[in-house]
C-alpha positions as CSV (number, residue, x, y, z in Angstrom):
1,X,134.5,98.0,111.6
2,X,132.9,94.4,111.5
3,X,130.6,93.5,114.3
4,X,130.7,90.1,115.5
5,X,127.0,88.4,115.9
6,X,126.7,88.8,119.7
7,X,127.8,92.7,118.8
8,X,125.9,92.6,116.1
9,X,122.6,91.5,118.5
10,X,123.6,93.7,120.4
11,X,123.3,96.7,118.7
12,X,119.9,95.9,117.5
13,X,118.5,95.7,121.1
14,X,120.2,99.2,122.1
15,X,118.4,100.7,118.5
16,X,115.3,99.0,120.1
17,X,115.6,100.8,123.2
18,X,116.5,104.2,121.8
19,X,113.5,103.5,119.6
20,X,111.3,103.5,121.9
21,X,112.8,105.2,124.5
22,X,114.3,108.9,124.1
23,X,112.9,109.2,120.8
24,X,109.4,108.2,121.6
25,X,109.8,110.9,124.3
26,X,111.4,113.8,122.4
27,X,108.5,112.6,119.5
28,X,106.0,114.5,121.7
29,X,107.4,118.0,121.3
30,X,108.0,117.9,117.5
31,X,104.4,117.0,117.1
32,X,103.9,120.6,117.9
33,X,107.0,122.1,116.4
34,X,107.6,119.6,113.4
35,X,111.1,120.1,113.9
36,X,113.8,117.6,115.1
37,X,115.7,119.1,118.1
38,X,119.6,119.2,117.9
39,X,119.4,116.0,120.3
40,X,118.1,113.8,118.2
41,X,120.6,114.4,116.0
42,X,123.3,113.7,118.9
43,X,122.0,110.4,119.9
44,X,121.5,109.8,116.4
45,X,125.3,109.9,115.6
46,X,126.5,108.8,119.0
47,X,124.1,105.6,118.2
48,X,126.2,104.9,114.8
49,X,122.7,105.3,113.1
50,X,124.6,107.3,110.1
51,X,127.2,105.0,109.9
52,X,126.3,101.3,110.2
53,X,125.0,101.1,106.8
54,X,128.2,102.1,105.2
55,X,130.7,100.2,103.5
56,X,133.9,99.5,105.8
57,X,136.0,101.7,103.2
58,X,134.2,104.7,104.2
59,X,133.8,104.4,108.2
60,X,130.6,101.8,108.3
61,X,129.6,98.8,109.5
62,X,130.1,96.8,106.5
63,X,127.1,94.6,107.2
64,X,125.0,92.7,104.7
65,X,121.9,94.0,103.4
66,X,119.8,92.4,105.6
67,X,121.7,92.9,108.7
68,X,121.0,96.6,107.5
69,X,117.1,96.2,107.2
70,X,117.3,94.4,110.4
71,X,118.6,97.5,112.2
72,X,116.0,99.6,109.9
73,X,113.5,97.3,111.4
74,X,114.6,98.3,115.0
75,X,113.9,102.0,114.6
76,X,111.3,101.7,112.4
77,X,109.5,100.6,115.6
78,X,110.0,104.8,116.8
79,X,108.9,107.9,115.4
80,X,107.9,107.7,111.8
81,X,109.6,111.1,111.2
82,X,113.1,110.4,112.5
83,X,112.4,106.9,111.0
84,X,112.4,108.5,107.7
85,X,114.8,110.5,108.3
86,X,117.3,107.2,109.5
87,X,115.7,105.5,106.6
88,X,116.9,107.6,104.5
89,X,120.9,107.8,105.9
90,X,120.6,104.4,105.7
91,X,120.1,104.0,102.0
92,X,119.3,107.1,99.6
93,X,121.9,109.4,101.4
94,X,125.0,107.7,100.7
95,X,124.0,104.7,98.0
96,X,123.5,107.3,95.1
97,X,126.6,108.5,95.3
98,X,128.6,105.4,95.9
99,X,126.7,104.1,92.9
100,X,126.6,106.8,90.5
101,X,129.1,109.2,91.7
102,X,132.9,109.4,89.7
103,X,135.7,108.8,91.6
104,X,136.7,112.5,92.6
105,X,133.2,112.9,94.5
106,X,133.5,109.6,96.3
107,X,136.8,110.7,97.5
108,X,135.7,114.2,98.6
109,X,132.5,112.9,100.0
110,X,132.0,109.7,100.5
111,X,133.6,109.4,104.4
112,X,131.5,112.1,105.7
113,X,128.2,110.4,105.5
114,X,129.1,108.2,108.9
115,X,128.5,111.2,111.2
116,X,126.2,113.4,109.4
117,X,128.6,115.5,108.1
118,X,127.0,115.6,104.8
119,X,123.3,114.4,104.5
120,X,121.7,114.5,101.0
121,X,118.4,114.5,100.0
122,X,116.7,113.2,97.2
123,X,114.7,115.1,94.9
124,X,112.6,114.1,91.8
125,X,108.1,114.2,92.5
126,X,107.5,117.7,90.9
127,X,103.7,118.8,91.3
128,X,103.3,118.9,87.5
129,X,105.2,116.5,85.9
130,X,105.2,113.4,89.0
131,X,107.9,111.4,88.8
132,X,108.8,110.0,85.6
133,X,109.8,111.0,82.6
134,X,107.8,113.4,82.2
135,X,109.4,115.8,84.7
136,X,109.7,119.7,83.9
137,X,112.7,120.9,85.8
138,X,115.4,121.7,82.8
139,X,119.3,121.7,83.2
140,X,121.1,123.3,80.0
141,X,124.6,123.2,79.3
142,X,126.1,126.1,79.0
143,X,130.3,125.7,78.7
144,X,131.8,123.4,81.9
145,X,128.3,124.2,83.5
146,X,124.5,123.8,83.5
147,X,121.7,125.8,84.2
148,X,118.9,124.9,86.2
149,X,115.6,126.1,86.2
150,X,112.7,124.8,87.6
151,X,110.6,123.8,91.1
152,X,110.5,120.1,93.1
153,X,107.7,119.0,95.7
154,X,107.2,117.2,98.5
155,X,110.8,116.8,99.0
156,X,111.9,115.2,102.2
157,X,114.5,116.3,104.9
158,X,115.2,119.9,103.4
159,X,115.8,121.4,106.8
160,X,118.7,119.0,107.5
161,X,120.7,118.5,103.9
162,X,124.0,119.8,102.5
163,X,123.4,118.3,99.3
164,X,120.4,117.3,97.0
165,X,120.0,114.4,94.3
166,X,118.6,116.1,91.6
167,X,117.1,114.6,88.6
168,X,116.3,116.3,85.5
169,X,115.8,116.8,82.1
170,X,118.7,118.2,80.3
171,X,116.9,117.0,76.6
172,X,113.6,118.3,77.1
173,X,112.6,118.0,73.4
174,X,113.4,114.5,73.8
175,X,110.5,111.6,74.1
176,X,112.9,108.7,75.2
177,X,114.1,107.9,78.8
178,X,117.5,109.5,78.1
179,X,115.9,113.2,78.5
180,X,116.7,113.2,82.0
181,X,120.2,113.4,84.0
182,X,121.0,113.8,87.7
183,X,123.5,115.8,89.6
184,X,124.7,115.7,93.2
185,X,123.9,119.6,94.1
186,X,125.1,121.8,97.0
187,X,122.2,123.2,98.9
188,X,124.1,126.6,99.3
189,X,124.6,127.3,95.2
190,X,123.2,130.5,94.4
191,X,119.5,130.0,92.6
192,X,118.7,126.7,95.1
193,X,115.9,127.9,97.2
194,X,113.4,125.9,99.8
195,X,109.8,126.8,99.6
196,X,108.0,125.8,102.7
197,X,105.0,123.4,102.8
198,X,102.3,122.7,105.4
199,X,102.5,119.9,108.4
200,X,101.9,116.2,107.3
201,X,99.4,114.6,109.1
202,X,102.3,112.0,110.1
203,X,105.5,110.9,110.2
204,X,106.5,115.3,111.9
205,X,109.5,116.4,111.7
206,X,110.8,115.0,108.3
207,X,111.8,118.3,107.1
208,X,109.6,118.6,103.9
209,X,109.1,121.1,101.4
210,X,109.2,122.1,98.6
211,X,112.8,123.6,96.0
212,X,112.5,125.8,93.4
213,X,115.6,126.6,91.5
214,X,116.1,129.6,89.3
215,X,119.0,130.1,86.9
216,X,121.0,128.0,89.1
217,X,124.8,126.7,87.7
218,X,126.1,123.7,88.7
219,X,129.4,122.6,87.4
220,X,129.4,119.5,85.4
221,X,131.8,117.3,87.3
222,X,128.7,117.2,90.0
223,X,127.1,115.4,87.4
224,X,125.8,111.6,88.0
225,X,127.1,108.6,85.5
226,X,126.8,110.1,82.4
227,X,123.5,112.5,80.5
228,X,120.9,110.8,79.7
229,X,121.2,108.3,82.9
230,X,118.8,110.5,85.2
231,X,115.8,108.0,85.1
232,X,118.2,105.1,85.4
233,X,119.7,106.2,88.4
234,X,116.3,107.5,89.6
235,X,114.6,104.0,88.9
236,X,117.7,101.8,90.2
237,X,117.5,103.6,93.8
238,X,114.6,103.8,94.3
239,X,114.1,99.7,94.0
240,X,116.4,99.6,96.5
241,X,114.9,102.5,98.5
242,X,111.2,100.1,98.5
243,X,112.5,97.4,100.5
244,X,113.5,99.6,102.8
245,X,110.4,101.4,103.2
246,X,108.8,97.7,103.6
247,X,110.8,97.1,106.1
248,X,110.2,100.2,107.8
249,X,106.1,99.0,107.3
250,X,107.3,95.8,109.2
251,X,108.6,97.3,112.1
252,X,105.9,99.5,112.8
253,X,103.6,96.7,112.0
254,X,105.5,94.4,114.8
255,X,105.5,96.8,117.4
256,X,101.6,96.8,116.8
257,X,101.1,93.9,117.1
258,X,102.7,93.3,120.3
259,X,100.9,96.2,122.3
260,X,98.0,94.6,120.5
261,X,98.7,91.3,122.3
262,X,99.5,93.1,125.4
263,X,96.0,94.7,125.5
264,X,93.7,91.7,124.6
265,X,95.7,90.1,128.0
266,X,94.8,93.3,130.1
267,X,91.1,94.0,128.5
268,X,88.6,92.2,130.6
269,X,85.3,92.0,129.1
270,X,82.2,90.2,129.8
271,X,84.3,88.1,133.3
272,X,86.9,87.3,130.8
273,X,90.0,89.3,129.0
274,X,89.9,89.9,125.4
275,X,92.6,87.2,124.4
276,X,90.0,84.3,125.2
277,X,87.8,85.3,122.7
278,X,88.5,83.3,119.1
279,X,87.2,86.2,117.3
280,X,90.1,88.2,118.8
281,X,92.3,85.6,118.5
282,X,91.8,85.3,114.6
283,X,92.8,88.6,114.6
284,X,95.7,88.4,115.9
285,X,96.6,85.0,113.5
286,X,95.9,87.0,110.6
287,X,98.3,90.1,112.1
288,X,101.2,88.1,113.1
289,X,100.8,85.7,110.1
290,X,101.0,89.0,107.1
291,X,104.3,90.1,109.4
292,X,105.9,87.0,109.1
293,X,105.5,86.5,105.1
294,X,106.7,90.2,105.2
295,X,110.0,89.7,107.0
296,X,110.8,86.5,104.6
297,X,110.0,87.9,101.5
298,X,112.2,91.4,102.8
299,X,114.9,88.6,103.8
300,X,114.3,87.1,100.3
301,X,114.9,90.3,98.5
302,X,118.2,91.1,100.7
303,X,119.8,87.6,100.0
304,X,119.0,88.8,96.0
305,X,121.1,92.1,96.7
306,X,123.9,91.0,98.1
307,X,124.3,88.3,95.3
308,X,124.1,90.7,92.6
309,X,120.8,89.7,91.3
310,X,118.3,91.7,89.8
311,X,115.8,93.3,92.7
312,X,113.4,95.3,90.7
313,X,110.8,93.1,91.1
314,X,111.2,91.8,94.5
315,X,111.2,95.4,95.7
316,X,108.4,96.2,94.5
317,X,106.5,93.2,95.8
318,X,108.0,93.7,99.3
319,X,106.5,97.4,99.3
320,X,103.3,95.9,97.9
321,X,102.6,93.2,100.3
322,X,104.7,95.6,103.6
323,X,101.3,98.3,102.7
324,X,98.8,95.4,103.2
325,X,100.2,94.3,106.0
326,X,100.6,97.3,108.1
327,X,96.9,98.4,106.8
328,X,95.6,94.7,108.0
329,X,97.8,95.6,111.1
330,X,97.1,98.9,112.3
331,X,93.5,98.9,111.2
332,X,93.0,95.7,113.7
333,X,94.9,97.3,116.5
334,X,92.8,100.4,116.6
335,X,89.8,98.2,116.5
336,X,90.8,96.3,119.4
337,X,92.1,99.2,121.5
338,X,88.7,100.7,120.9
339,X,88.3,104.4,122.2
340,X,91.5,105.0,124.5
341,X,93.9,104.0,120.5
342,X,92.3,107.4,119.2
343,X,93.9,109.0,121.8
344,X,97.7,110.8,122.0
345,X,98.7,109.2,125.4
346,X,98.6,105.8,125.6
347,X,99.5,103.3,128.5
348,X,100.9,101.2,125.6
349,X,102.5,103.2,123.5
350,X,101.8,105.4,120.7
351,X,98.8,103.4,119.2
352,X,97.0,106.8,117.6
353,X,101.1,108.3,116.6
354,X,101.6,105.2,114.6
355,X,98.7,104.9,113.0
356,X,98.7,108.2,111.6
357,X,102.9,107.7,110.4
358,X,102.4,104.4,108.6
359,X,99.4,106.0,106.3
360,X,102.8,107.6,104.6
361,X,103.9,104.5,104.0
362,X,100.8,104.2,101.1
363,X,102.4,106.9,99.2
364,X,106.7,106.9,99.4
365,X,108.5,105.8,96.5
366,X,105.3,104.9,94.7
367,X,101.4,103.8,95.7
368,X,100.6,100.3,95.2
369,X,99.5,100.9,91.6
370,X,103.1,101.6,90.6
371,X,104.5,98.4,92.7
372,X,101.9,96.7,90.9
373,X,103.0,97.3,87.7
374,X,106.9,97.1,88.4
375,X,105.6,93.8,89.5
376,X,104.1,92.5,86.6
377,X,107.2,93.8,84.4
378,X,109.1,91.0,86.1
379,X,106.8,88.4,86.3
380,X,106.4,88.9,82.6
381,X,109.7,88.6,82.1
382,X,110.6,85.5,83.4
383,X,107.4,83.7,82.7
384,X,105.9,83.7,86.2
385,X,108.3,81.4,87.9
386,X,110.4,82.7,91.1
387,X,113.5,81.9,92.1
388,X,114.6,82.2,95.8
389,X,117.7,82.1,97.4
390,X,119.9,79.3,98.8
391,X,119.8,79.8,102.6
């Protein structure tokens, strides 16, 4: 279903307004619980916000990539739980699949992303073997099957997934990059087991935990490409999976800003409001100016996609510069708020809610040391010189 651009505007306003409407409300309540209630869910689907990121073919939107992180911007500006969660059905949930998956999964699964009838989550950080290659968790083949054995962590949306990306190592003895494989796993196979984990200090509700799997068969037409492509596929999504969590940075980082602004207008100090003073109003330069290198260099990166040019780099970069700029950010709008940001209710919006959710942003899909050096690879590479996109 193509939107046209007014439709397409549109849409991004009503996201907007659900943003920071209904979910900021029901946000209150899972703060306490940590769990999402069954309505966010309902205006989660009845908003299209598990299917306009889908191809056409399989009941999307069939929008461009950054018409995608532009609607990942919108809610971004909510909850940073349930913007995890739509960050995810966004990208990870279906893209693995459509990427990696053979032709007899796509067909079986591949339409029942758009309304949450399948959700997948994505596991690989394992508490002793971290991310890479040196992960623990063993599949061994045994006839049309393989075994499983082993234990993820800090695995997100567990309480709300049918399936699970699963990468691991079905050549343990094996030193090179092809020890590892993935599979597309059902949560209900016999051996899969979720191991509870406590509260994050942000971003509640986001359903994680830990998964600890003991002699657990999978049959090998769930497997993903071909053995030996685990860290592959692992590596490819989640370059994709940065930009999205920059943009994610950006529009918490906008709607910062512009409570920020709306403060210094109210704040009188001294016979005069806040916004008069130039200290205040370097400030607020240096906020709005990281956001808007952040939004063109996520545009950048999206243009790159949707040509079929390499992204690696320019991922990593967008997560890189999205974590300084909503650390510049938030850090300046708690300092201008002054004593009544620290606090849950706000007259302005959730200044203390989102400054707790966007420290998670420091840590998913890799801390700036890892963007760093993804960075450097493709610098390296191509001799320092960066090419952009014909606009």
């Amino acid at each position: 279903m193509k939107l046209t651009e007014k439709e397409f505007q549109d849409y991004l306003l009503q996201i907007r307004a659900l943003a920071e409407g209904p979910f900021d409300e029901m946000q209150k309540e899972i703060e306490v619980t940590n769990t999402f209630p069954k309505e966010f869910y309902d205006l989660a689907i009845k908003n299209d916000l598990y299917r306009f990121a889908l191809p056409e073919k399989y009941g999307g939107f069939g929008l461009s990539e950054r018409q995608i992180l532009m609607v990942q911007e919108e809610f971004s500006r909510g909850p940073g739980g349930m913007r995890m969660h739509l960050h995810h059905a966004a990208d990870l949930d279906w893209r693995i699949l459509d990427d990696f998956g053979s032709e007899e999964l796509k067909a079986q699964y591949m339409d029942k992303f758009q309304d949450k009838t399948l959700y997948a989550n994505f596991a690989l950080t394992e508490e002793t073997g971290g991310t890479g290659a040196d992960i623990h968790t063993t599949a061994i083949k045994d006839g049309d099957y393989y075994v499983i054995n082993g234990e993820k962590t800090l695995i997100s949306h567990t309480d709300c997934s049918d399936f699970t990306y699963l990468i691991v190592s079905t050549d343990p003895n094996s030193d090179k990059d092809s020890r590892l494989s993935a599979f597309f796993v059902d949560v209900n196979t016999p051996g899969y087991e979720i191991v509870p984990m406590p509260h994050m200090m942000g971003c509640r509700g986001a359903g994680h935990a830990g998964l600890k799997f003991t002699n657990m068969r999978v049959h090998k037409k769930y497997l993903l490409g071909q053995e030996g492509m685990g860290l592959e596929i692992a590596m490819h999504s989640l370059a994709v999976s940065r930009a999205h969590i920059a943009v994610s940075n950006l529009g918490m980082a906008q709607r910062m800003l512009e409570m920020t602004i709306k403060r210094t207008h109210d704040r009188i100090t001294f016979g005069k409001p806040l916004c008069k003073r130039q200290a205040i109003q370097q400030t607020i330069a240096d906020m709005g100016t990281q956001i808007h290198a952040l939004r063109l260099m996520i545009w950048d990166f999206a243009k790159d996609y949707d040509d079929g040019k390499p992204i690696d780099m320019k991922a990593a970069m967008c997560k890189l510069h999205s974590i300084d700029t909503v650390r510049v950010v938030s850090d300046a709008m708690l300092e201008i708020f002054g004593g009544i940001g620290y606090f849950e209710d706000c007259a302005y919006g959730p200044v203390e809610r989102l400054y707790r959710d966007c420290r998670a942003m420091w840590l998913e899909e890799g801390p700036r040391t890892v963007q760093r050096l993804t960075a450097f690879r493709g610098l390296d590479k191509i001799g320092g010189h960066i090419e952009y996109g014909q606009y």
